[in-house]
N, C-alpha and C positions, 0 to 999 in steps of 0.2 A: 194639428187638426183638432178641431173642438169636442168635445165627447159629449155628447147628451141623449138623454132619454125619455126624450118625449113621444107617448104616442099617438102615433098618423091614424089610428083608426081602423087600420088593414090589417092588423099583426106586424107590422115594423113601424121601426123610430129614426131619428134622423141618424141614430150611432148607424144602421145598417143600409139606410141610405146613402150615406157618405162614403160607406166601405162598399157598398154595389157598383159605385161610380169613378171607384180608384182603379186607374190602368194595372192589369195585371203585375206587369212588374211592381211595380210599388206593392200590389197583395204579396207577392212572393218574398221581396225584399224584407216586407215587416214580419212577416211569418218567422222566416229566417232569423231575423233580428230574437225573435222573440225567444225561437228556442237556443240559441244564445246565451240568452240574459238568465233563461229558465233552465238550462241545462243539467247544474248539479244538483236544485231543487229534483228534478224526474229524477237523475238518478239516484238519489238518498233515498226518494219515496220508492222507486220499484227495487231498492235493497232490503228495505224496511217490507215491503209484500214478499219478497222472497223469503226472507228471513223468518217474518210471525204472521203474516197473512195479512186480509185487509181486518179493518175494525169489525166488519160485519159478521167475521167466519161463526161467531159460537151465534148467531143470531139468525140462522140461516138453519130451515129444518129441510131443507133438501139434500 
């Protein structure tokens, strides 16, 4: 699939036109795919928030 990002002028580009007109499965299948491929990235990153928090904790006055 081609990736580009050009914009249509309405607030989308052809990257989310092309994904509006993909049969669901296929949405599901790359989704799937994706966290996958991303899987131990998340999980390093939400051991790393467990662990010391996100980067914003001491920058947050609430």
């Amino acid at each position: 699939m081609r990736s580009s990002w050009i914009c249509l002028g309405d607030g989308m580009n052809e990257t989310n036109v092309e994904q509006e007109n993909l049969k669901p499965d296929l949405k599901i299948q790359i989704t799937q795919d994706w966290l996958a491929e991303n899987r131990k990235a998340i999980e390093d990153y939400n051991r790393s928030v467990k662990l010391d928090g996100v980067f914003s904790d001491g920058l947050r006055s609430f």
